[in-house]
C-alpha positions in Angstrom: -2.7 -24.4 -5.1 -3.0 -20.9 -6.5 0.6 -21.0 -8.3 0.2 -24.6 -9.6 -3.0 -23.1 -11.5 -1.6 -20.1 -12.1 1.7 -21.4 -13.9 -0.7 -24.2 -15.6 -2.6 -21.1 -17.1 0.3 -19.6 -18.3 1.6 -22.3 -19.9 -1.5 -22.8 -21.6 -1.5 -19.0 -22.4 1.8 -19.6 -24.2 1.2 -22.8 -26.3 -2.5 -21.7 -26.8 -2.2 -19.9 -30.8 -4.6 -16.7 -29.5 -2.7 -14.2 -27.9 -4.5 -10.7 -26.9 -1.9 -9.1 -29.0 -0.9 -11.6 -32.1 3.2 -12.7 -31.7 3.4 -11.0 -35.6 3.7 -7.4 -33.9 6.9 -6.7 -33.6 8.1 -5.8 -30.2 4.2 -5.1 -29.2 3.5 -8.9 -29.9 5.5 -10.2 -26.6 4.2 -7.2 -24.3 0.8 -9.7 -23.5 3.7 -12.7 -22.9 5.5 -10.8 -20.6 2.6 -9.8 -18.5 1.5 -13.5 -18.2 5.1 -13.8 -16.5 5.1 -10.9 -14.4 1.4 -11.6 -13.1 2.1 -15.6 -12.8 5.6 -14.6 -10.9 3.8 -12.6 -8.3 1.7 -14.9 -7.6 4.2 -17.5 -7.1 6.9 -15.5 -5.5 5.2 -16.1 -2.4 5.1 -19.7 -2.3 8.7 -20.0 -3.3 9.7 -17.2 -0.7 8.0 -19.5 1.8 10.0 -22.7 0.1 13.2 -21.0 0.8 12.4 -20.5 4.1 11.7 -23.6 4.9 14.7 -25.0 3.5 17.1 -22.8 4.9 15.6 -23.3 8.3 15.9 -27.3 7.7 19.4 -26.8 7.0 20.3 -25.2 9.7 18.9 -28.2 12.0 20.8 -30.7 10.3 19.1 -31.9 7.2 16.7 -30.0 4.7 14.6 -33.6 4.7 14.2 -33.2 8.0 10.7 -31.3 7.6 9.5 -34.0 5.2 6.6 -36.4 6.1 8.3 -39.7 6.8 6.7 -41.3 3.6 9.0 -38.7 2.1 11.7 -39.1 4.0 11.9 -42.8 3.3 11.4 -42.3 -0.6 14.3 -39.8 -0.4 16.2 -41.9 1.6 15.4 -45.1 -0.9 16.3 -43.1 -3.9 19.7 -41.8 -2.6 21.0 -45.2 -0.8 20.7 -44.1 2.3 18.8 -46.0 4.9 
């Protein structure tokens, strides 16, 4: 839940027309945009560290739906043909 908030707040940060420093500045102007990525990616990295994980370890048993809750699994399934 923390990095669905936090990439909702940067979005927000970045369409929102009040930066901490204004855009104008050159160079200086994007320094406040790229610390809203470097402190959203941190706190994301972790959950897509733990994504990879999973996947890789759900490839390796055969099929990377395999981990998925059967509702899933069946609307993957549907959506691809398979059955």
């Amino acid at each position: 839940m923390a990095s669905l908030i936090a990439v909702v707040a940067a979005l927000v940060y970045f369409i929102s027309p009040i930066d901490l420093i204004p855009d104008g500045i050159p160079i200086a102007g994007y320094v406040d945009d790229a610390l809203v990525v470097a402190v959203c990616w941190s706190i994301v990295e972790t959950d897509v560290d733990r994504y990879l994980e999973w996947r890789d370890n759900n490839k390796e048993n055969g099929s990377p739906k395999q981990g998925l809750p059967s509702f899933l699994r069946e609307i993957s399934n549907s959506f691809y043909g398979k059955e």
